[in-house]
Structure formats: C-alpha cells, structure tokens
N, C-alpha and C positions, 0 to 999 in steps of 0.2 A: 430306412429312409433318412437321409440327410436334411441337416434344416441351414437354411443361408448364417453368413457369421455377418453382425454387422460391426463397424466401428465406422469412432467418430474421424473426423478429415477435415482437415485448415480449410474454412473458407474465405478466403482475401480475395475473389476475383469477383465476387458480385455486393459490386455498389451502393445496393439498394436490399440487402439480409444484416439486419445487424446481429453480432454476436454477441453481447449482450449490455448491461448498462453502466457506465462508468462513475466514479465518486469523485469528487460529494458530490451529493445529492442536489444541494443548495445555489449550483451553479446556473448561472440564464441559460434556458433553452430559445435558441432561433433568437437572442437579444434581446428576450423578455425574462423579466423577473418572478421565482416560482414566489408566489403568493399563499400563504395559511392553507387556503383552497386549493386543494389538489386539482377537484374536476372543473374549474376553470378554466385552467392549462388546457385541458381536451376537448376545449372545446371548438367543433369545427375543423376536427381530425388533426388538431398540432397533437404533438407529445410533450409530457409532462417533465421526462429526465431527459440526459443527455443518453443515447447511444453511440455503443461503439462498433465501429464496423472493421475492424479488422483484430485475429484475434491478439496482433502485439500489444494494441491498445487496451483490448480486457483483460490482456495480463497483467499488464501495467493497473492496472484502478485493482484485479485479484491481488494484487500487491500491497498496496494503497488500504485495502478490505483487511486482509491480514494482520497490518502495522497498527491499525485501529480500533482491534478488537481485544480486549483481554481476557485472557485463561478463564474458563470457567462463564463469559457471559452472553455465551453463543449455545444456546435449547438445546439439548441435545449431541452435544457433541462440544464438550465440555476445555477439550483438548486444541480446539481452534483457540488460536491467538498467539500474543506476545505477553513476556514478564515486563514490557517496558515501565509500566505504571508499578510493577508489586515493585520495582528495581528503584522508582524515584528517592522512599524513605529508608532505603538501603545506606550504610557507612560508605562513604566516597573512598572507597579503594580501591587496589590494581582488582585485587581477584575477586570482587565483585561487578566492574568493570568488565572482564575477561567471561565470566560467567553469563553475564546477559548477550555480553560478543556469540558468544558459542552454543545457546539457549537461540538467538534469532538465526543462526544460521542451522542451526538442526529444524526450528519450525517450518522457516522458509524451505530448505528441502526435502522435509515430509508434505508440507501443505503445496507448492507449488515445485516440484520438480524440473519445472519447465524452466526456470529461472537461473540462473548461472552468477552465482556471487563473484565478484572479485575481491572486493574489500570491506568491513566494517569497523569504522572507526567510533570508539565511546565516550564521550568528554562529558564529565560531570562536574557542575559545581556546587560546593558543598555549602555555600551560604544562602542559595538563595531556591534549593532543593529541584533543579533545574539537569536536564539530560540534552545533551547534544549527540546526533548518531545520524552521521555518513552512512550510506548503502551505495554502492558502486556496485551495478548488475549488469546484466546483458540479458532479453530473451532469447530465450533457445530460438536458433536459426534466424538469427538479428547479428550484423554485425558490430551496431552502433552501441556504441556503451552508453548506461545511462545512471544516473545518481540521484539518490532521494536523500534531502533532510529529514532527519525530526527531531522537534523543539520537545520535548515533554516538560512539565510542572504541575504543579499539586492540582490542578484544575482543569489543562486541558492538553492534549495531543495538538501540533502543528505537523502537515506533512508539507512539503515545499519541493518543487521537481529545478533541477537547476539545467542548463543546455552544457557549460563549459564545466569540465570535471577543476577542480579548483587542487594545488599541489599537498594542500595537508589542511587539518579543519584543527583551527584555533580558536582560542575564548579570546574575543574583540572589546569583550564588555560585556555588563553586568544591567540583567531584564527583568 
C-alpha cells in the first residue's frame, strides 16, 4: 500500500494566505504603532506584526532573521546565525575580514539555500570597533538584485535595505 508524498509549493497567487511574518518586529502595523501591549493590537481582529504575503518577501526578513542572530543564541540549534558580533573585537585585518566574508556566505547557504549571493563586501574600522558589510543577493527565481547593509558596533546590529546597488561601499565618515 502506497502512502501520498507531500511537499511544500510557492504560494504567490493567493492574496489573502500569508507566508509568514516579516522583521522587525517593531514596525507600524496598518499605520499604527505596536505598543508594550501586544493584545491591544488584536484587538477587533487587526494583527499585531506585519505579514508577508509572498514567499520573496519572507525570504527576504529569513535573511534579515539570519543577519541578527548570533552563533550560539538560537535554543537549540546553536549553529543558526552569524560571526558578525564574535568579528567586531576581532584585529581589523584582511584575513579576518576574508574570514567572516566566507563564514556569512557558507551560513547563508546552509541556512537559506534559496538565496543567490553575488557579492560581500567587509569594511571595518578599527578606531571606533565598527563593521560595515554589503550583501548583494538575488532570491531564487527573482530576477531583481537586491542589497542589504549592516552597520554593526559594540552595541548593536543596523540592517538597512537599499533600491539602487551603489558601485563600491566606502568609509564616508566616522559614527
């Protein structure tokens, strides 16, 4: 007796199913502000976070989720994340540099397969214990290229989504 196989399958054609919820967290739903109180928000059938209804866009925030999380601080599964934070009080050299390059692009294609690097660039400055890092990606079966900043320092992760790919990421100045 045979048993059915199931698998999962892109749903982008129904409107009204979201796949699933995008970050941060912190952003206004429907043009209100989430407040301390979660069940506030639900009340009277709004939603609390923002949904994403196509899966380019929950790749996109699984991305975002990835870039945010460091080794070691995810229950169970110890091996989700990024060095970007162990890398801030790292010696500002090439092959340290080269090594978190090659460290975020082995994570993102164990963690997210679906995602298509092009480029990562790592700019570190050593006086003020500060990481700058380009991601230049593509979702799978997207044609649109798309680029993520991040700001990292001793305190906190910045991610920043940019429209125009910019020709090379330079230190402008000191933050």
């Amino acid at each position: 007796m045979s048993r059915p196989i199931y698998q999962y399958q892109v749903d982008n054609f129904n409107p009204d199913r979201a796949v699933g919820i995008t970050l941060p967290f912190n952003k206004p739903v429907d043009g209100r502000l989430i407040s301390q109180n979660y069940a506030s928000g639900s009340v009277g059938g709004g939603g609390v976070f923002n949904l994403s209804y196509t899966t380019e866009e929950q790749s996109i925030s699984n991305l975002k989720n990835l870039l945010l999380t460091r080794k070691g601080e995810r229950y169970m599964q110890p091996e989700f994340g990024t060095d970007i934070y162990a890398t801030l009080f790292e010696p500002n050299t090439e092959i340290v540099r080269e090594n978190l390059q090659q460290s975020l692009e082995d994570d993102i294609a164990f963690w997210l397969p679906y995602i298509q690097l092009n480029a990562i660039d790592v700019v570190g400055d050593i006086d003020n214990y500060t990481l700058s890092i380009r991601i230049r990606y593509k979702v799978q079966n997207s044609n649109a290229e798309r680029v993520i900043i991040v700001l990292a320092n001793e305190n906190e992760l910045l991610l920043s989504e940019i429209d125009g790919i910019p020709s090379r990421l330079a230190q402008v100045g000191l933050f």
